[in-house]
C-alpha positions in Angstrom: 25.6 8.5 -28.2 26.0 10.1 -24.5 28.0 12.8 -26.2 25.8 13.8 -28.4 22.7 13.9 -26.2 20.8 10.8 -27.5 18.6 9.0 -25.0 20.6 6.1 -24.0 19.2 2.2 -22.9 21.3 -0.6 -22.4 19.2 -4.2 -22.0 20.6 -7.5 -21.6 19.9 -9.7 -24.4 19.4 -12.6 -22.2 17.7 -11.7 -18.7 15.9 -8.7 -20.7 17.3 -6.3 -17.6 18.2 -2.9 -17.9 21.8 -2.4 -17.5 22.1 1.4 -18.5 23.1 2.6 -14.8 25.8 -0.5 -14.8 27.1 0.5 -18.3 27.0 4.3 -17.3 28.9 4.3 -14.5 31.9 1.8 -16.3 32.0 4.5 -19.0 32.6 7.0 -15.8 35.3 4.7 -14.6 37.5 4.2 -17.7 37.2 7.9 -18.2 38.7 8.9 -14.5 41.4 5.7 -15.4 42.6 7.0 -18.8 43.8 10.3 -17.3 41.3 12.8 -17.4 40.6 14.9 -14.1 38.0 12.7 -12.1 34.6 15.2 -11.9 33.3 12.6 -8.4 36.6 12.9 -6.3 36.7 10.6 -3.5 35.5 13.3 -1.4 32.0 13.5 -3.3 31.9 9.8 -3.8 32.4 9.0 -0.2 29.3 11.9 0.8 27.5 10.2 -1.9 28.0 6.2 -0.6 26.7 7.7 3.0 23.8 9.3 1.8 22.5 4.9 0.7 20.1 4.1 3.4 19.3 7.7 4.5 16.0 8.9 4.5 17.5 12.1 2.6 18.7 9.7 0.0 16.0 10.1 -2.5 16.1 14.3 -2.1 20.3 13.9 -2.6 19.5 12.1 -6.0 16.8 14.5 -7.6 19.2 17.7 -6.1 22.2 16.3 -7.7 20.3 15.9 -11.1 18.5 19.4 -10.7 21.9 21.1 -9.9 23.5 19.5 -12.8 20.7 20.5 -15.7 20.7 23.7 -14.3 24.9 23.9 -14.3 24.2 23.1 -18.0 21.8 25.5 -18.8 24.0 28.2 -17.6 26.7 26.5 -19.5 24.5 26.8 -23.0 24.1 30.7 -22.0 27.4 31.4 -21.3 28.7 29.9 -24.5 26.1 31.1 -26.6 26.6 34.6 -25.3 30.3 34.3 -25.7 29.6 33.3 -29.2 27.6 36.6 -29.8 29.9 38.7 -28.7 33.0 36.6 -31.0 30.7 36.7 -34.0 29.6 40.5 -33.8 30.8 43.7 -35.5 33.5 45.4 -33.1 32.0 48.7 -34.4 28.9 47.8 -33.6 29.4 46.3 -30.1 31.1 49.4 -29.3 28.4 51.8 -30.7 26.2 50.0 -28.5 28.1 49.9 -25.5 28.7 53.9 -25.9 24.7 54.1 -26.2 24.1 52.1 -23.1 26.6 54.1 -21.5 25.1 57.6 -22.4 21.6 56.6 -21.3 23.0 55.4 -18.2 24.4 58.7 -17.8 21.6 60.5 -18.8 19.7 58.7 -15.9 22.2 60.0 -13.6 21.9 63.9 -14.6 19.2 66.0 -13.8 17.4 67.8 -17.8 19.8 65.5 -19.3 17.2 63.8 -21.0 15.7 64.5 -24.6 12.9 66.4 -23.1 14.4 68.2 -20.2 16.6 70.0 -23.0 14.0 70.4 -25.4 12.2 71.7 -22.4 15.0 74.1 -21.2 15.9 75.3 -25.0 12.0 76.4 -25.6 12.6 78.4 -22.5 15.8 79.9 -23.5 14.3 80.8 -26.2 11.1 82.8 -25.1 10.5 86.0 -27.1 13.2 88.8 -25.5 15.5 86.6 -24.3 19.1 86.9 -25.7 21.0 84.3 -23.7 19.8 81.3 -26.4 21.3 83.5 -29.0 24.7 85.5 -29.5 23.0 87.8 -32.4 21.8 91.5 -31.9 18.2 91.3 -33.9 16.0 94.0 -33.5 13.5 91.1 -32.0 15.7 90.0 -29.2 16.7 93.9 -27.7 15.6 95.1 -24.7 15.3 98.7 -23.7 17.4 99.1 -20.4 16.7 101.9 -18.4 19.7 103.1 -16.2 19.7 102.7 -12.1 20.5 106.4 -11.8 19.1 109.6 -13.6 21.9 110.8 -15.6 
């Protein structure tokens, strides 16, 4: 039931008291005795047992459960990203990674953008120039005088 995320509560039969907390924290117990890494080391446990009695002790216990949900959140992301990136097209990851790359580049250079060349090849290309174009049309000559009378 805890593993799968139901909402767990644990009453007594008998005195009708609510032993999920009691029950909880056994399941914790035989987890950390059967071999598995303990997540409250004695370190954390100890910090924890001094904070009863303090007047910080109801701030510890809402910080402790906010850390944690949000330590799971960031857990969902992380594998559901990871997932994404298992489950997608190779091709396609790269093409879009060689996009985001380019336009990151393009940021970077000065008229490297669509309309800085479309920009610069409409001025290239004004009536008499020749440096847009490698061909001798009659259009694009210009009469040259020479410097010096001949």
């Amino acid at each position: 039931m805890v593993l799968d995320k139901d909402p767990l509560q644990v009453i007594d039969s008998k005195t009708e008291k609510d032993l999920t907390r009691s029950v909880l924290l056994q399941i914790i117990s035989e987890q950390e005795t059967e071999g598995h890494e303990p997540l409250l080391t004695n370190k954390v446990l100890e910090a924890v047992i001094r904070f009863y009695g303090d007047s910080m002790q109801g701030i510890l216990g809402r910080y402790i459960e906010q850390s944690l949900m949000t330590f799971i959140e960031q857990q969902e992301l992380y594998k559901r990203r990871m997932r994404d990136v298992l489950n997608a097209n190779p091709l396609k990851l790269m093409g879009k990674l060689a996009d985001n790359n380019l336009n990151f580049l393009k940021g970077l250079v000065p008229g490297a953008s669509e309309e800085g060349r479309t920009k610069q090849e409409d001025e290239s290309e004004a009536p008499g120039d020749t440096s847009a174009h490698g061909d001798n049309s009659p259009q694009q000559k210009k009469n040259v005088k020479p410097d010096k009378p001949a």
